[in-house]
C-alpha positions as CSV (number, residue, x, y, z in Angstrom):
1,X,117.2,116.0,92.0
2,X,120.9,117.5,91.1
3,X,122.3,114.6,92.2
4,X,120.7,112.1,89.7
5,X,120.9,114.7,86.6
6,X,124.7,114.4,87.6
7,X,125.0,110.7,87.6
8,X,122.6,110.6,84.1
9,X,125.1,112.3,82.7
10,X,128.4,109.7,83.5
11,X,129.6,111.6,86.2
12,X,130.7,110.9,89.9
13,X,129.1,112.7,92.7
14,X,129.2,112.6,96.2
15,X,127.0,114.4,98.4
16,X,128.7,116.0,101.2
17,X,128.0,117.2,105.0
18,X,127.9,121.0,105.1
19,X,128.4,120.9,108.7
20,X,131.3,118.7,108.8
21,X,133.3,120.5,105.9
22,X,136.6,121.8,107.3
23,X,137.1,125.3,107.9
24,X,139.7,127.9,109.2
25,X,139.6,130.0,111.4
26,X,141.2,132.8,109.5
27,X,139.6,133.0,106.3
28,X,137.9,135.9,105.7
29,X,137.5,136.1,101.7
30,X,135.1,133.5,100.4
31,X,134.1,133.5,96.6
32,X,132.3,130.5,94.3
33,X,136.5,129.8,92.7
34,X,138.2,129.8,96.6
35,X,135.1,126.9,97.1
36,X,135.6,125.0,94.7
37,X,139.4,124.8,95.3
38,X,138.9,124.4,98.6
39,X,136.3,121.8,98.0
40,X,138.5,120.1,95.3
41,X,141.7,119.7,97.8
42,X,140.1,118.5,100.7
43,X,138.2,115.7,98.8
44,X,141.7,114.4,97.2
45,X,142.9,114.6,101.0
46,X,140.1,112.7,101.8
47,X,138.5,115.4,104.5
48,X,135.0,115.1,103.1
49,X,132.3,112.8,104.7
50,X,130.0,112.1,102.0
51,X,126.5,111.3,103.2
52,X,123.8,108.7,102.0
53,X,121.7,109.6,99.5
54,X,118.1,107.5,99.5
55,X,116.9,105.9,96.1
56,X,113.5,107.4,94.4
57,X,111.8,104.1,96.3
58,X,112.9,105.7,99.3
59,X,112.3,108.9,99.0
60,X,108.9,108.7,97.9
61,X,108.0,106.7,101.0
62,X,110.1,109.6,103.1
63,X,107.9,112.4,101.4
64,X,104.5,110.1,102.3
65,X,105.6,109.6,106.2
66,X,106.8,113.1,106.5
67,X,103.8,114.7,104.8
68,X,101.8,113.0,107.6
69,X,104.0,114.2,110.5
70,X,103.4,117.7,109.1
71,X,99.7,117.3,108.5
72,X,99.5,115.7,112.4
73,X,101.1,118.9,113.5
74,X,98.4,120.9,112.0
75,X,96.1,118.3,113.8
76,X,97.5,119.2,117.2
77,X,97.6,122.8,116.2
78,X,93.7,122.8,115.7
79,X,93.4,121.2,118.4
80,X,95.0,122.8,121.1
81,X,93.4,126.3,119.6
82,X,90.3,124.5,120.5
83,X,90.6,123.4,123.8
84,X,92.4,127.1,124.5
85,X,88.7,128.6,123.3
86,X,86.9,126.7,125.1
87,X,88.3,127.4,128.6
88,X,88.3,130.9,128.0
89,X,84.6,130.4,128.2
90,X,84.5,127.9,131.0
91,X,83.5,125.0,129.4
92,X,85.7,121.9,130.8
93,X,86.3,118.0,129.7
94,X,86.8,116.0,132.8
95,X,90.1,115.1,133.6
96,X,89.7,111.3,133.9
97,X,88.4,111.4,130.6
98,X,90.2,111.0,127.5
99,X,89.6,113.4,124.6
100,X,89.0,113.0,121.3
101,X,87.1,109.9,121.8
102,X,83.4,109.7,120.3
103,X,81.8,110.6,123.5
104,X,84.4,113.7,123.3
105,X,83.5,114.4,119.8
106,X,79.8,114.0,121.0
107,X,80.3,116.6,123.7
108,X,82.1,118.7,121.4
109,X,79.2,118.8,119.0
110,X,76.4,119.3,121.7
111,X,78.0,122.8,122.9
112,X,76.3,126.1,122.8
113,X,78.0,129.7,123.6
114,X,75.9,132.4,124.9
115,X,76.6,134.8,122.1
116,X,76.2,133.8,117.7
117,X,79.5,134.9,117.0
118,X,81.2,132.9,119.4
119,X,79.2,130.0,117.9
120,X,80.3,131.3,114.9
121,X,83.9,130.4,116.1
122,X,83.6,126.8,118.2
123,X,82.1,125.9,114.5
124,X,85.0,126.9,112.6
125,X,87.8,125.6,115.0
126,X,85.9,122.3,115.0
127,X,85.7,122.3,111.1
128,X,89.4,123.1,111.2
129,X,90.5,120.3,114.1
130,X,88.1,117.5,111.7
131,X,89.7,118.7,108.4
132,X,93.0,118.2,110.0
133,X,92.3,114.9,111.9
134,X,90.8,113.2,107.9
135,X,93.9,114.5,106.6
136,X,95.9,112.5,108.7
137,X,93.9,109.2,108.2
138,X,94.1,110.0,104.5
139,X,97.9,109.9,104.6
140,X,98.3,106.8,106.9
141,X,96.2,105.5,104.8
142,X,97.4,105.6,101.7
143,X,100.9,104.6,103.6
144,X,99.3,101.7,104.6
145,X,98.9,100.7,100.7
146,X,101.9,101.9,99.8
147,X,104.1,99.5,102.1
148,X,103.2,96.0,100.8
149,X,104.9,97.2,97.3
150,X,107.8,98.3,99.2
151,X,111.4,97.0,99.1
152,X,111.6,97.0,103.2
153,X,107.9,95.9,103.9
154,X,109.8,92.6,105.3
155,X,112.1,94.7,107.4
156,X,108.8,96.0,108.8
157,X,107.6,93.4,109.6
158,X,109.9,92.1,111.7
159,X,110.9,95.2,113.8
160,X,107.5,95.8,114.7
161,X,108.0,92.3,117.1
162,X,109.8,95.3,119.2
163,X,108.0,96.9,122.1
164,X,106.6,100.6,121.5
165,X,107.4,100.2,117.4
166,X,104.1,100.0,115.8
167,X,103.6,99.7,111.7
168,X,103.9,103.1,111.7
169,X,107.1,103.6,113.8
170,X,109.0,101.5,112.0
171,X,107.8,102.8,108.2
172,X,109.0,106.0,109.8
173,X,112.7,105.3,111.0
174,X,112.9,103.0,107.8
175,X,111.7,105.7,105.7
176,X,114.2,107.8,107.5
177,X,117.3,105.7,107.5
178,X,116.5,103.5,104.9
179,X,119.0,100.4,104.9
180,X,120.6,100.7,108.6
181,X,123.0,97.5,108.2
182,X,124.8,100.0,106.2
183,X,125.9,101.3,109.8
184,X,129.0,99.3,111.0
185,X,127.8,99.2,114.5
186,X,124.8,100.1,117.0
187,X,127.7,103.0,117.9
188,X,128.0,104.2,114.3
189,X,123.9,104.4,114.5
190,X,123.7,106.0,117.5
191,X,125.9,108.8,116.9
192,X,124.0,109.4,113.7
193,X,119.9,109.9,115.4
194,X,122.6,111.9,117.7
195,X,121.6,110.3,120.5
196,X,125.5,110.0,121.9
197,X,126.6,112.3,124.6
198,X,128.8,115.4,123.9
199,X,132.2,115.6,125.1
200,X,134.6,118.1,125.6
201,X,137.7,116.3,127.6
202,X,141.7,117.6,127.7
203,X,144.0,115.9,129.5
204,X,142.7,113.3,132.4
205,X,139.5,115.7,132.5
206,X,136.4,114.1,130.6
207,X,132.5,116.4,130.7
208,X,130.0,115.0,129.0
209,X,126.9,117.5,127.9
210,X,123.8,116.9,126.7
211,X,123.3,114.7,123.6
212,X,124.4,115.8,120.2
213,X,121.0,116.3,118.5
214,X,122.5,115.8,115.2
215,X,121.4,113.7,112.5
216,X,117.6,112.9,111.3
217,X,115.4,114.6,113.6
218,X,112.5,112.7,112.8
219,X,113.9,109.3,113.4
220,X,114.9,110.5,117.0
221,X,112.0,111.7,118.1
222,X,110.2,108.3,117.1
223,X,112.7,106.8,118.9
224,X,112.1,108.5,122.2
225,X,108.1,108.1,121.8
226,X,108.8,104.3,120.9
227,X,111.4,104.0,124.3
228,X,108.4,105.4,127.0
229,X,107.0,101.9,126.2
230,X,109.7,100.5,128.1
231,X,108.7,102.1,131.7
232,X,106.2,98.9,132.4
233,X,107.5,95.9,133.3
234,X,108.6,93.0,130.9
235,X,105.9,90.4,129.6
236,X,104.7,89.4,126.9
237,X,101.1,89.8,126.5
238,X,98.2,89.0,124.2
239,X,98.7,92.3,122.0
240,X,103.0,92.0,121.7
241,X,102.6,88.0,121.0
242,X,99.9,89.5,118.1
243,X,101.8,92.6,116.2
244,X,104.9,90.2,116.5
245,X,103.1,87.0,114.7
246,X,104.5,88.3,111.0
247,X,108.3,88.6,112.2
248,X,110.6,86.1,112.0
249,X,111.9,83.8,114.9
250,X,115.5,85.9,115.5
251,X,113.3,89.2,115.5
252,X,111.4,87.9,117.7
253,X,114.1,86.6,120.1
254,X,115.9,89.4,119.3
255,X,112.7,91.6,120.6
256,X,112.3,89.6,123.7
257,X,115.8,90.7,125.0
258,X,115.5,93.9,124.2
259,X,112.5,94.1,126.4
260,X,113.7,92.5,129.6
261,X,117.1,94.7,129.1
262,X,115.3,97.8,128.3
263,X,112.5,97.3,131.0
264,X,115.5,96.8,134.0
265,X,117.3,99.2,132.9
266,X,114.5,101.9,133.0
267,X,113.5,100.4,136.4
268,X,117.4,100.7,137.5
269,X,117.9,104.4,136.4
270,X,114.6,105.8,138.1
271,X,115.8,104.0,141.0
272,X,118.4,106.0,141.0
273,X,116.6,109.1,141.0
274,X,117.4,109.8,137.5
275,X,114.8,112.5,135.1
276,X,112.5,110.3,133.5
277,X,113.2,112.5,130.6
278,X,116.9,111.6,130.5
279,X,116.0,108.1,131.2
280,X,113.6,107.5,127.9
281,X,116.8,109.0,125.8
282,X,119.2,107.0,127.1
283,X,116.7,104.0,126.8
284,X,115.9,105.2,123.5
285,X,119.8,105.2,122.7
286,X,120.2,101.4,123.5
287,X,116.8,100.9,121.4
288,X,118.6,101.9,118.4
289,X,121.0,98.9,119.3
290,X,118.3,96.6,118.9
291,X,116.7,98.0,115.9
292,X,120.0,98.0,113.9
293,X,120.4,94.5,115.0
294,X,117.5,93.2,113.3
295,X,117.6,95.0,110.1
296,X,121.3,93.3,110.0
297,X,119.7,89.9,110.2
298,X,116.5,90.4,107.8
299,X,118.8,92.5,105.0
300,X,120.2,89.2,103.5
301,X,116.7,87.4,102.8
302,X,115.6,90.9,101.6
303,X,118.5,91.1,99.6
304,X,118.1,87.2,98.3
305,X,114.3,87.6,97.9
306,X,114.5,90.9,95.7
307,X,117.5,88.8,93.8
């Protein structure tokens, strides 16, 4: 990476935020020199917003969790082309029924088309959809026995006493994010998943849009499967008392009031005849809240235990 061959060699660097460089209107000339000048004044004025650069520790756990994402779209690719052949020729998995069980698979195996080549064809999607689907368990796998030797494997731990975040969930979002203390508030967090309204107010007019959508992608759209959890109501059963054993007390408590917040508040918006869709973000906004709270009370012992 550039930006480690830099420091190797005794030099400062800063990584900045293409998107949030300044820039004016009437420029019309752009060359490598007028850049670099341009680049070189605004970070003395101080007009650059350098962004956070993960170690090698963290990246290589970022490559392993997004290598999985992109081998479980492939997954859902081979899968929908399957289902899409096989209701072009009428054949039909009941509806009350979940698929890719072993009974599905079972079914799935047992078919016959009319015609060779077409037999030809179920065998090769199904080939394709299994090659996909042991691809996927390879990489959660070896993720699995990658995050006991990991720095945040505590941090993991402990957010996973959180409704809808699995082991998974939160390897992903820490992956992601990496150390989210570093965030002065839930706010600060929120407005970097870009799950904050946009605003475009003058005067004593204020419209809010849709949400920003900036930031990491990936830990957003964890967030928003992790907030659908929150549509039930608010107990604690067998399984969340179980996944939660390995956290510490304050995650715990911590995770408790998040769900009896988060649970009324869903319950409160649909009430009001909100989109569920909107709902889950907004849900999925305040989650972040929660999440950033609890990596701010496990960093220190993270930090003490690595010392």
């Amino acid at each position: 990476m550039l930006y480690r061959q830099i420091l190797a060699c005794g030099h400062d660097c800063q990584v900045v935020a293409p998107s949030l460089i300044p820039k004016t209107p009437g420029e019309r000339v752009k060359t490598d020199r007028r850049d670099a000048l341009k680049l070189a004044r605004l970070l003395r004025s101080g007009d650059l917003t350098a962004v956070w650069v993960p170690g090698e520790e963290q990246e290589q756990m970022r490559d392993l969790s997004r290598a999985r994402d992109d081998m479980k779209a492939q997954e859902r690719k081979a899968r929908q082309q399957l289902n899409a052949f096989l209701l072009r020729h009428g054949h039909h998995w009941p509806r009350d029924k979940s698929r890719w069980t072993p009974a599905h698979e079972s079914w799935l195996s047992g078919l016959k088309m009319e015609q060779p080549w077409q037999q030809v064809v179920l065998e090769e999607y199904l080939q394709a959809e299994r090659a996909a689907s042991q691809r996927v368990a390879q990489l959660t796998d070896h993720l699995m026995r990658a995050l006991p030797e990991w720095s945040l494997a505590p941090v993991v731990d402990s957010l996973i006493a959180l409704r809808g975040v699995d082991k998974l969930a939160a390897i992903v979002l820490l992956a992601e994010l990496g150390d989210i203390s570093r965030f002065d508030s839930p706010r600060q967090l929120m407005a970097f998943l870009g799950l904050v309204p946009s605003e475009h107010s003058s005067g004593g007019r204020r419209r809010q849009g849709a949400i920003t959508l900036t930031g990491n992608a990936h830990a957003r759209r964890m967030l928003i499967e992790s907030a659908w959890s929150y549509r039930f109501p608010a107990r604690q059963t067998k399984h969340l008392k179980g996944k939660a054993r390995g956290a510490s007390e304050t995650a715990q408590q911590i995770a408790w009031k998040a769900q009896t917040r988060l649970c009324g508040r869903y319950r409160t918006l649909t009430r009001a005849s909100k989109n569920t869709k909107l709902v889950c973000v907004a849900i999925a906004r305040e989650l972040a809240g929660f999440i950033w709270d609890i990596v701010r009370q496990e960093m220190p012992r993270v930090a003490a235990k690595a010392a």
